[in-house]
C-alpha positions, 0 to 999 in steps of 0.5 A: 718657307718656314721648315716643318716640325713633327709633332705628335698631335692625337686627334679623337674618334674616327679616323682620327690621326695626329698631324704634323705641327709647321714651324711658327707661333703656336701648335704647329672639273672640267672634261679633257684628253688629260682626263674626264671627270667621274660621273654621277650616281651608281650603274643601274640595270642588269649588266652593271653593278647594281640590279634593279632595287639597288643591290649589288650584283657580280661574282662573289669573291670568297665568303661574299663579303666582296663581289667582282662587278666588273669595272667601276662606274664613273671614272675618267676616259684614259688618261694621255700625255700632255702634249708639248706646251699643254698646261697642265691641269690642277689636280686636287685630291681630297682625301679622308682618314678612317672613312667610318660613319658614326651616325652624324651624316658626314660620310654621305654629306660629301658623297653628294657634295662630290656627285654635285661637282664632279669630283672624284675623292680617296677613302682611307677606310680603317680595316678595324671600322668593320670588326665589332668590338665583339670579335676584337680578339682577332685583331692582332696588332704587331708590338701591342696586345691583342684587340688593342686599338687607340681609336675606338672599335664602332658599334653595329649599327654603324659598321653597317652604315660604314658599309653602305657608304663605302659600298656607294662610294665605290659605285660613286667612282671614288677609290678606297684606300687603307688607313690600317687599323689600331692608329698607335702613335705613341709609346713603344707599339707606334707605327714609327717603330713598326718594321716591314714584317709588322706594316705586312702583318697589320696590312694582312689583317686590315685585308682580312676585315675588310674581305671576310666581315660577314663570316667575322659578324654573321651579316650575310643578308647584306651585300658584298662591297662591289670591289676585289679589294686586293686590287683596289688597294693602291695606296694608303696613309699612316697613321699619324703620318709616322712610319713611312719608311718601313712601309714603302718595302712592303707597299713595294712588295704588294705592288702599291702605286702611291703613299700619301703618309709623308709628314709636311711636304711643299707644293710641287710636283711629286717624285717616286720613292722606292718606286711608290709616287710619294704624295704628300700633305703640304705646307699651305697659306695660313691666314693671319699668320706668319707661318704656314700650315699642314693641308689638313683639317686637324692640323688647323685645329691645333694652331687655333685651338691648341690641340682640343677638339672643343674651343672656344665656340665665339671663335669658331666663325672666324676659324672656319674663315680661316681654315677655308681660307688657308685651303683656298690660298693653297690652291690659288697659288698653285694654280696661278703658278707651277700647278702643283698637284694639291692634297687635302686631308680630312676626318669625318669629324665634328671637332670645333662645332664642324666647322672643318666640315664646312670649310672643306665644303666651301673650299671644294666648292671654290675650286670645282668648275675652273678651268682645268680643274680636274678633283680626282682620287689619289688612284687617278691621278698616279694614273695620269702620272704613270702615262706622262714623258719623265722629261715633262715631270722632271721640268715640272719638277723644276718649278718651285712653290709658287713660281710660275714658268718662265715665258708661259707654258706654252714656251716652258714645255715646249720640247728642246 
């Protein structure tokens, strides 16, 4: 396995986050007891979080920027521990950084590629994505000047459509998460310097934008997000995959379950820090190529087009080959052998023609429907994690990348 090199790879517009290069030439659903699959659609009728005509319906929480509707739609039954020689099942998490729409349909092409396949995703909605750039001077990011951000602020009209679909999402059965605000990763205001006090701070404010925008922009014809987010909020991924460290204190102290911001983990089964399950990106098959790469769509742009955003248009087939590619062998062999959960990250962009769009679309594809294939959100797999026997994930634990348990799963978890 080559080791993992960080660098300091900036992508563009939103959600954009850099990555983290790998070592080698170039820039580095089904239904079971272990867990249902999340449905379809959002919940109509009175009693549910949308009345009859599609709005949101439920108590308002504050100046009604969010409303409690009640449980959320869509999720799977309890989850259970795995029974003694039960294989377990393939997570796979996709997973989106900033979560804006800008008006090119990438948000609700993936909420109906998810209802057409069961699959239930994570998105790391950016606070800053629901201030308009009007009202930047309430955006106070810690080490940098006030309304200062290194991904651009989004126009009315699309913060409005960034509502809707995050609104949907929710009632999808998909979780929201947080991907912070400004995105600074360079210079002497970067996240890797922040200490716990500043990750609390821009946390705060992040919060703030999401649960006080119609008092910030004056929207109150519009409908509340469906969800108290201080509950919802679970877990996050940094910007950058930078400053880890000083936000586990902090995630810790709010209650966070899970953190998806390590930079170039492996495929094997998670362990907790500071009490928080660390998920990370990992280091999958690149095809073609002697070394591995980073489980995320930006992280195949800058091995194939060294580090812009437009390449060379007669090479995007075959990059687009080899981005499904790379994410399908990833998930082949974990699921022929330890079943390690598998994580992909991705940015609602239109880098290289789209063509990470269309790869993560057909990959999702080619795993949806196999057998013990659950596609979850981060949120419902640190669920099935917190009920299994800490024996059964340290002997998970155990399996290194790509090995198979010796004698079957029946034998490998069999109890002593």
């Amino acid at each position: 396995m080559p080791g993992i090199t960080r660098r300091g790879l900036l992508g563009a517009g939103v959600g954009a986050a850099a990555a983290i290069g790998v070592a080698g030439c170039g820039l580095g659903g089904g239904k079971d007891d272990a867990g249902a699959t999340p449905g379809k659609g959002g919940t109509n009728g009175s009693g549910g979080p949308t009345a009859p005509g599609g709005r949101v319906q439920g108590r308002p929480i504050g100046d009604g920027s969010t409303a409690d509707t009640g449980k959320q739609p869509h999720q799977p039954a309890k989850p259970v521990p795995l029974e003694p020689g039960e294989t377990p099942p393939q997570f796979v998490i996709f997973s989106w950084d900033g979560a804006g729409e800008v008006g090119n349909g990438l948000f609700p092409r993936f909420l109906e590629l998810a209802r057409n396949h069961d699959a239930a995703m994570t998105f790391f909605l950016s606070g800053l994505y629901l201030l308009p750039e009007s009202k930047q001077s309430l955006y106070r990011p810690p080490n940098n000047r006030v309304g200062a951000s290194d991904i651009g602020y989004l126009t009315d009209d699309h913060i409005k459509q960034t509502l809707k679909y995050v609104r949907q999402a929710w009632l999808d059965g998909h979780e929201i998460g947080t991907h912070f605000n400004g995105h600074f990763c360079a210079g002497s205001g970067s996240v890797e310097k922040w200490t716990p006090a500043d990750w609390q701070s821009e946390i705060d404010q992040a919060v703030k934008f999401v649960t006080e925008w119609k008092t910030i922009t004056g929207w109150t014809d519009l409908d509340p997000l469906p969800f108290d987010y201080r509950k919802e909020l679970v877990g996050a991924r940094t910007p950058c995959l930078l400053g880890q460290d000083n936000l586990l204190p902090t995630a810790k102290k709010l209650g966070w379950r899970y953190d998806a911001s390590s930079p170039g983990g492996h495929q094997k089964w998670p362990v907790k820090r500071q009490g928080i399950w660390d998920l990370p990106l990992q280091a999958i098959p690149f095809p073609g190529r002697s070394f591995e790469v980073l489980s995320m769509d930006y992280n195949m742009l800058a091995n194939q087009s060294k580090n812009t955003t437009k390449g060379m248009p007669s090479r995007y087939p075959e990059w687009k080959k080899q981005a499904t590619g790379a994410y399908l062998a990833g998930f082949q062999r974990a699921y022929e052998t330890n079943r390690a959960p598998f994580y992909i990250g991705n940015h609602f962009e239109q880098w290289n023609g789209g063509i990470y769009m269309d790869a993560v679309e057909e990959a999702l594809k080619g795993m949806a429907g196999k057998k013990d294939v659950r596609l979850v959100s981060f949120r419902q797999f640190t669920d099935w994690l917190d009920v299994q026997d800490p024996k059964i994930l340290d002997r998970l634990r155990s399996l290194e990348v790509g090995q198979s348990p010796a004698g079957g799963w029946n034998s490998f978890l069999k109890p002593a």
